[in-house]
C-alpha positions as CSV (number, residue, x, y, z in Angstrom):
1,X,-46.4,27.2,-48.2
2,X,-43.1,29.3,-47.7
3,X,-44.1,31.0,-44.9
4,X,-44.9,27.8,-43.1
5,X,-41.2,26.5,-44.0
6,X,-39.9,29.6,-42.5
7,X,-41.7,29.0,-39.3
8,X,-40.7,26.1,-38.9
9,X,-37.2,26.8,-39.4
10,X,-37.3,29.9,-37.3
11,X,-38.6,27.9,-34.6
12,X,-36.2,25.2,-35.3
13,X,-33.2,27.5,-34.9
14,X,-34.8,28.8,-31.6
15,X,-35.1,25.5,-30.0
16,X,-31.6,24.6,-30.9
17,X,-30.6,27.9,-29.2
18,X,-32.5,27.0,-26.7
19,X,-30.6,23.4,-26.6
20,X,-27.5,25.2,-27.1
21,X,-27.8,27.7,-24.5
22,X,-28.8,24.7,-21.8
23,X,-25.8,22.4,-22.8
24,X,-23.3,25.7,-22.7
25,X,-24.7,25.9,-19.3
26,X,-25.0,22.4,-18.2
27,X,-21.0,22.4,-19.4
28,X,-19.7,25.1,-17.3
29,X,-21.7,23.7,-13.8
30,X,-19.4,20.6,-14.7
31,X,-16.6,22.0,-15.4
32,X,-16.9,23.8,-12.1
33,X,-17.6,20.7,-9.7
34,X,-14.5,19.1,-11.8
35,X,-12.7,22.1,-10.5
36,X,-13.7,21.9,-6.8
37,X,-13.0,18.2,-7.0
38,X,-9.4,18.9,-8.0
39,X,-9.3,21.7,-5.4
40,X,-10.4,19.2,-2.8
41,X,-8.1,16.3,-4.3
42,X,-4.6,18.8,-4.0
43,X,-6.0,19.5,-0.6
44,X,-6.2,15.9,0.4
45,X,-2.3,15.3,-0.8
46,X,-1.6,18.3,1.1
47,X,-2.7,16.7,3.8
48,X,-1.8,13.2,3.4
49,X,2.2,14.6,2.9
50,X,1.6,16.6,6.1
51,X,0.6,13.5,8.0
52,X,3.2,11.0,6.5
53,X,5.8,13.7,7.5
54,X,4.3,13.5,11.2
55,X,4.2,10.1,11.2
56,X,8.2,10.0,10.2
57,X,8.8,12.3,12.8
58,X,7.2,10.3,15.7
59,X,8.7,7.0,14.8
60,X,12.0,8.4,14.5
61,X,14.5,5.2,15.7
62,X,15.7,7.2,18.6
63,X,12.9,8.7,19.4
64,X,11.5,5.4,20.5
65,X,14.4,4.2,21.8
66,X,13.6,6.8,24.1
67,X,10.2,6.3,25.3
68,X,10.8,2.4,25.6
69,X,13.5,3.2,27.8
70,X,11.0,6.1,29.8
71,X,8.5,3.2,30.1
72,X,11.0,0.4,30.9
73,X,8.7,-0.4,33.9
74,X,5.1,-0.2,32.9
75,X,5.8,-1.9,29.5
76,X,9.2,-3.9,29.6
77,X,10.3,-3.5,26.4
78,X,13.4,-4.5,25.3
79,X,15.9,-4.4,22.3
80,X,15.2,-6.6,19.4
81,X,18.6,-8.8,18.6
82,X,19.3,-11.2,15.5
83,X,19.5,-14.0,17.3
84,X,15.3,-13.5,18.6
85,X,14.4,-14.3,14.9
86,X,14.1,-18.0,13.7
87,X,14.5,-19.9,10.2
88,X,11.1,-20.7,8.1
89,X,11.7,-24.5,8.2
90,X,11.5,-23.6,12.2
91,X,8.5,-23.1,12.3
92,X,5.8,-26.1,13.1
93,X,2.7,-25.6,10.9
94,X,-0.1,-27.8,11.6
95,X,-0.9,-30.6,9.3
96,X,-2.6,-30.7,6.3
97,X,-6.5,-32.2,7.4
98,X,-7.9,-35.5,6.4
99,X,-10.1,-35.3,2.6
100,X,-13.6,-36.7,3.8
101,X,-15.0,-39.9,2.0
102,X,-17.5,-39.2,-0.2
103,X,-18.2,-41.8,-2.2
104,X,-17.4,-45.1,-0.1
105,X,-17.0,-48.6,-1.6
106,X,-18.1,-51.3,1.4
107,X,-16.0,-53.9,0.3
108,X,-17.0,-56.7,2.7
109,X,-19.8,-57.6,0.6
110,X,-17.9,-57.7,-2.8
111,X,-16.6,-61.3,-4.3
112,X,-13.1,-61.5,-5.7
113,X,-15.1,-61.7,-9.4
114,X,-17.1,-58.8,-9.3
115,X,-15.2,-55.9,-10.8
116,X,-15.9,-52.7,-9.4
């Protein structure tokens, strides 16, 4: 009867080995992809910073100036000025629609006693 209990436990502590030595395993291939993910996400700022700085540097204030006078023909653009803008009480919104009738009451057929 003891040798069958130290089978069993001999096979027990293999298969948790076993277990052990999958999960160690299945652990680091995570860890790994949670490193390449990182890698990839610093890349991506990288480039997002690289691309906000170009974006700064092509809409510089003169640097448009610039082209919109280049392209005064073709595109006759021309400086903005505070008196263009308007007030918010200006501006003429459309009016609020109608509510449809639902539930309609014909009141030609009603008598003065009849309450409704």
């Amino acid at each position: 009867m003891k040798s069958v209990l130290y089978v069993l436990t001999a096979l027990g502590v293999i298969g948790l080995a076993f277990w052990a030595y999958r999960e160690n395993y299945a652990t680091q291939a995570a860890l790994n992809q949670t490193e390449n993910l990182h890698r990839e996400i610093r890349s991506s700022h990288a480039r997002l910073a690289v691309l906000r700085a170009e974006w700064a540097f092509q809409n510089r204030p003169d640097r448009l100036r610039d082209l919109a006078e280049i392209n005064y023909e073709r595109l006759q653009l021309l400086p903005l000025h505070p008196d263009q803008f308007g007030q918010v009480d200006e501006i003429g919104y459309p009016p609020a629609p109608l509510l449809p009738i639902t539930d309609g009451v014909d009141v030609s057929t009603m008598n003065a006693e009849d309450p409704l």
